[in-house]
MIDOTI-206915 format. One record per residue (C-alpha): residue number from 1; residue in one letter; y, z, x. Coordinates in steps of 0.5 Angstrom, whole numbers, plus 500, padded with zeros to 3 digits. Layout:
// residues N
filo_miro_py_pz_px
NUM_a_Y_Z_X
...
// end
This chain:
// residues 376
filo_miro_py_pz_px
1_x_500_500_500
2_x_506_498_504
3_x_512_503_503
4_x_518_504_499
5_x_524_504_502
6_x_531_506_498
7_x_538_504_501
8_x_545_505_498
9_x_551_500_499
10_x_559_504_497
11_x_565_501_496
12_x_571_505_498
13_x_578_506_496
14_x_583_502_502
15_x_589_505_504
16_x_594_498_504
17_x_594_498_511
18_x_588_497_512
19_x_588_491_507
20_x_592_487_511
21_x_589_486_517
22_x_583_483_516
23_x_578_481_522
24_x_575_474_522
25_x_567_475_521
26_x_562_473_517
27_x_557_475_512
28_x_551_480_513
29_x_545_481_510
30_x_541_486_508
31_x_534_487_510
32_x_531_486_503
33_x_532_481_498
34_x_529_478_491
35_x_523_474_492
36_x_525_471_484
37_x_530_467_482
38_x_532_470_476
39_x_533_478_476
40_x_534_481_469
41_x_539_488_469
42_x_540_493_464
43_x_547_496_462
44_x_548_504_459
45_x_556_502_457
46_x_558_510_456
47_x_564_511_459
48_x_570_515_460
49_x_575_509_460
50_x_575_503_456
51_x_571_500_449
52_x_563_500_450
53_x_564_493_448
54_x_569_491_454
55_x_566_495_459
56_x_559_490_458
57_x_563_484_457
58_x_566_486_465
59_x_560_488_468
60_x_556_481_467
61_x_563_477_469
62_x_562_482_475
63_x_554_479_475
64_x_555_472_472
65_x_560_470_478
66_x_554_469_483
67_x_551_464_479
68_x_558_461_476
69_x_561_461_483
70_x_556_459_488
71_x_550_453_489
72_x_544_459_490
73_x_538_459_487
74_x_539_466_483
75_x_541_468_478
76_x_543_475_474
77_x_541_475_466
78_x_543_481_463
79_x_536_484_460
80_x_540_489_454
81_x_542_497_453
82_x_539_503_456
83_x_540_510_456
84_x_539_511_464
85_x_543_515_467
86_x_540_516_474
87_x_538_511_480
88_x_531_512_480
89_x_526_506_483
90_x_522_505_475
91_x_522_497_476
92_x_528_497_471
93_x_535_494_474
94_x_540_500_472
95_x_547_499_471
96_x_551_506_468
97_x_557_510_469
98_x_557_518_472
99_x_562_522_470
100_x_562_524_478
101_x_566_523_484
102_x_562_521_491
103_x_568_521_495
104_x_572_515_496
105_x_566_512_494
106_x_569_507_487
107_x_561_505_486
108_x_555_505_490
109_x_549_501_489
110_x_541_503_490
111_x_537_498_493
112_x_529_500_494
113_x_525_495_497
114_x_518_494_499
115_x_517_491_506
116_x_522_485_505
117_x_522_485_498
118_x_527_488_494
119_x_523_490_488
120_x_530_496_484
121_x_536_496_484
122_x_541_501_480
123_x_549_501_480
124_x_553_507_479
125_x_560_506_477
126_x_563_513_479
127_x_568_514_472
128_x_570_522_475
129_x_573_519_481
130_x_576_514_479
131_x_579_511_472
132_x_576_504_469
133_x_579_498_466
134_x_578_491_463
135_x_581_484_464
136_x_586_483_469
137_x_593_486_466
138_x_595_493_463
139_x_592_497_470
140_x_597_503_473
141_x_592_506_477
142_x_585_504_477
143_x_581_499_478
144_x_578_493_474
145_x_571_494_472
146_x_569_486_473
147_x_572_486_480
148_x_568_492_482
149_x_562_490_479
150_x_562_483_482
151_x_562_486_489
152_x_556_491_487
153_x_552_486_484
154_x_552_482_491
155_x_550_488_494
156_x_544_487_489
157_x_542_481_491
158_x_541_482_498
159_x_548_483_501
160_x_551_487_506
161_x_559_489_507
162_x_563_482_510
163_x_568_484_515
164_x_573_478_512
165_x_580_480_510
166_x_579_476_503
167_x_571_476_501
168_x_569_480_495
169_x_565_483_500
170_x_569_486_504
171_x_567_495_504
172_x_574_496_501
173_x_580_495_496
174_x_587_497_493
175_x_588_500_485
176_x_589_495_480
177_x_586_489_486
178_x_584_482_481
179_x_581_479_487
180_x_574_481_488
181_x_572_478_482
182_x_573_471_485
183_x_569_469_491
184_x_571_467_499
185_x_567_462_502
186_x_565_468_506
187_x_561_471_500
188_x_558_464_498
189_x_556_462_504
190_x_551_469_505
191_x_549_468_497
192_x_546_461_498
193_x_544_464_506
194_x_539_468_502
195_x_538_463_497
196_x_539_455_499
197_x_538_451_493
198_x_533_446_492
199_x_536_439_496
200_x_533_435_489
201_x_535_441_483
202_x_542_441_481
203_x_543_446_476
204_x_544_444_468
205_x_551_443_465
206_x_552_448_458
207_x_558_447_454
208_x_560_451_446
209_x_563_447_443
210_x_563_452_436
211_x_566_458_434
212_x_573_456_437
213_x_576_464_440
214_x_579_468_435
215_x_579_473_430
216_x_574_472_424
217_x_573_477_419
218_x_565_480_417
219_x_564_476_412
220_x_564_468_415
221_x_558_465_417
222_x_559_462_423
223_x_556_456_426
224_x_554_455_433
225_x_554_449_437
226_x_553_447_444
227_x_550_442_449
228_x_546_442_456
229_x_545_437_460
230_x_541_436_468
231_x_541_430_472
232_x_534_432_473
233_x_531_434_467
234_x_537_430_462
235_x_538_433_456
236_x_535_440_455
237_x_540_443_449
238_x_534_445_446
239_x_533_450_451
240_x_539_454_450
241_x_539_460_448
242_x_545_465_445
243_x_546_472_446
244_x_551_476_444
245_x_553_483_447
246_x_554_485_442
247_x_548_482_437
248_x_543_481_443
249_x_540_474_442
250_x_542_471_437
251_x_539_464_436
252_x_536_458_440
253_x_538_451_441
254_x_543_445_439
255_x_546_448_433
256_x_546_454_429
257_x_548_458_423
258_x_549_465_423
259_x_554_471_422
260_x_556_477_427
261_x_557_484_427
262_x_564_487_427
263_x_567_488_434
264_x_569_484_440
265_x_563_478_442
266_x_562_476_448
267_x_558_469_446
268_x_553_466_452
269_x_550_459_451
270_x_545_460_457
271_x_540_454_459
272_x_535_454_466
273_x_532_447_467
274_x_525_446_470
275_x_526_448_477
276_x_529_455_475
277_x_537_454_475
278_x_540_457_470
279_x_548_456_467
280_x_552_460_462
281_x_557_458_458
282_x_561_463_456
283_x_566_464_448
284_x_569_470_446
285_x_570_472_439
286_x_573_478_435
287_x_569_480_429
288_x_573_484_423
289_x_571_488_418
290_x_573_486_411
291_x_579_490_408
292_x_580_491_400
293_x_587_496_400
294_x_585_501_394
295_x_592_502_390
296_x_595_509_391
297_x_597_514_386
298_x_598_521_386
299_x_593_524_391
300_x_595_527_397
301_x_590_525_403
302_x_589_528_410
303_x_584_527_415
304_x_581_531_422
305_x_578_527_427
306_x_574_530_432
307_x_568_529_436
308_x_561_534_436
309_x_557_533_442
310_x_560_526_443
311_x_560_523_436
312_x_565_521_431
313_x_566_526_425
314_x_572_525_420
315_x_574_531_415
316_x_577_528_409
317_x_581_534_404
318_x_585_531_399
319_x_588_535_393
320_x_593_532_385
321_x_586_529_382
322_x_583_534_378
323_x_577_528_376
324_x_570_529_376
325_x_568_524_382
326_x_571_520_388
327_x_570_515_391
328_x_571_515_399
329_x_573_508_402
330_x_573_507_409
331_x_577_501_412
332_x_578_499_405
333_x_570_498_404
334_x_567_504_398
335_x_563_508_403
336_x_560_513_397
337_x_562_517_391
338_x_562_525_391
339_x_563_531_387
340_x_571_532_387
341_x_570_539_391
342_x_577_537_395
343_x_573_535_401
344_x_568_530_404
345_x_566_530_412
346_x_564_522_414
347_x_559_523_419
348_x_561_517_424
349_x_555_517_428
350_x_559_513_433
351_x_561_515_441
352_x_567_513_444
353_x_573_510_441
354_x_575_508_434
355_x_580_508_429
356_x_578_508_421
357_x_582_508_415
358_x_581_512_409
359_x_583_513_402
360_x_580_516_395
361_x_580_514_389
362_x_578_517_382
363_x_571_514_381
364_x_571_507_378
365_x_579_507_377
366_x_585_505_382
367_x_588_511_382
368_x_588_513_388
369_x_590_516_395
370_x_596_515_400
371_x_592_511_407
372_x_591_516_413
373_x_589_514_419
374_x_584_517_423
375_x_583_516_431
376_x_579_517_437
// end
């Protein structure tokens, strides 16, 4: 049986001196690597910082960029949720959150390997040392997931830290930095050193030509289409497979017709031709919940919001209605109908942040309640 060895890969904070002078030097590499094309990981979003939905989305830029930006014959494909918490070697590719700090470490990725062969990988972003963000504006600071992440996945395909001033792998970075999202030369030379696409394979072409950005309301059923060619293996859309995540998978092929769940979708068309190259195309889409506004009367509303072991609760206390039963509305949605006891506890069962509208009605009447907010 050979032996499993773990190492472990840091990124720090850099003092902005030390950003500025760069030494010219190549990559390097580590001493294990993937011994297959595709590695799937996994994502445990819970985090002190920014939407679950957004902190995913930031995580697979960080892993997509490999493939997107560079000719190697590898690719990271995102496997879904879980619950890890701990860099451990259980053949599950994890990437979690700790409300830890290591130093001036921002993340740190752990890599165990069996012989020359990489067989684990986990990342940890280090949230109780640093503060996270998502996109590439809005910081003050704190450092930007997809930028962050895009280094640690290269890590997690076999690179060491690069010595070049302006590559994703550099050991260190500046707060608020948006440039280790884009990769140097530097870095895409070492990923195609580690894995040199195939001179007679180039990767497919995958376009969505349908849903367009924006906002739809919950109710639409939207119609998916999109098209992926390879000079090799010519048209190969029937092999598309679209993912949300948000929705996980959510259909195969050309076309297709389905509706979403309410939040922020991040949409990939991915396709993997014969030889094992895979491509993504990418769409973001915002799904909203559908409101009715119920009339107001002369019931006074108030609303608690607050937190019990990390999920949402909301306490709902109204008074000036003396009706045997209540309607509850939620986002203008009827939630439920109850007793009028003057009160109603709305058990959310969600983490993280929200915010929720609500109003109560006289049961099967329009006279109602004044709206109130409530916000995590």
């Amino acid at each position: 049986m050979k032996q499993i060895k773990r190492v472990r890969w840091a990124l720090a904070i850099a003092a902005l001196l030390l950003m500025s002078t760069p030494i010219p030097q190549a990559y390097t590499i580590k001493a294990t690597k993937w011994n297959t094309p595709q590695v799937p990981f996994y994502v445990n979003t819970t985090n002190l910082d920014v939407d679950e939905s957004a902190a995913l989305a930031a995580v697979q830029f960080g892993a997509y960029a490999w493939t997107n930006q560079t000719n190697a014959a590898f690719s990271f494909v995102y496997a879904g949720s879980t619950n890890g918490s701990s860099a451990t070697n259980n053949g599950k590719n994890e990437i979690f959150f700790r409300d830890a700090s290591n130093g001036s470490a921002i993340a740190t990725t752990y890599t165990w390997s069996s012989g020359s062969r990489t067989v684990d990988t986990d990342i940890v972003f280090w949230d109780g040392g640093f503060t996270f963000v998502t996109g590439d504006s809005g910081c003050s600071g704190g450092m930007f997931i997809e930028d962050i992440a895009t280094h640690e996945f290269g890590h997690a395909l076999g690179l060491g830290h690069s010595t070049v001033g302006d590559a994703t792998m550099y050991p260190s970075v500046g707060y608020c930095s948006i440039n280790m999202r884009f990769l140097a030369e530097d870095d895409k030379q070492g990923a195609e050193y580690l894995y040199p696409s195939s001179a007679t394979n180039s990767p497919p072409v995958a376009t969505i030509s349908s849903p367009t950005a924006g906002v739809v309301s919950a109710e639409t059923v939207l119609t998916f289409a999109g098209s992926a060619t390879d000079a090799q293996d010519g048209d190969i859309g029937a092999n598309l497979v679209w993912t949300s995540n948000v929705d996980g998978q959510i259909g195969t092929g050309k076309s297709f017709q389905r509706g979403l769940s309410v939040g922020a979708h991040l949409i990939t068309a991915s396709v993997t031709d014969s030889n094992g190259a895979t491509t993504q195309a990418q769409r973001s889409l915002s799904v909203e919940a559908t409101t009715t506004t119920p009339p107001s009367g002369g019931i006074q509303l108030t609303a608690n919001a607050y937190k019990v072991k990390g999920m949402q609760r909301v306490d709902l206390l109204w008074t000036g209605t003396a009706a045997g039963m209540i309607d509850i509305y939620r986002n203008g949605s009827r939630l439920t109908t109850t007793p009028n006891t003057g009160r109603y506890t709305d058990g959310i069962n969600k983490k993280g942040n929200g915010s929720y509208l609500y109003a109560v009605c006289e049961a099967g009447t329009s006279t109602c309640s004044n709206e109130v907010k409530a916000i995590f």
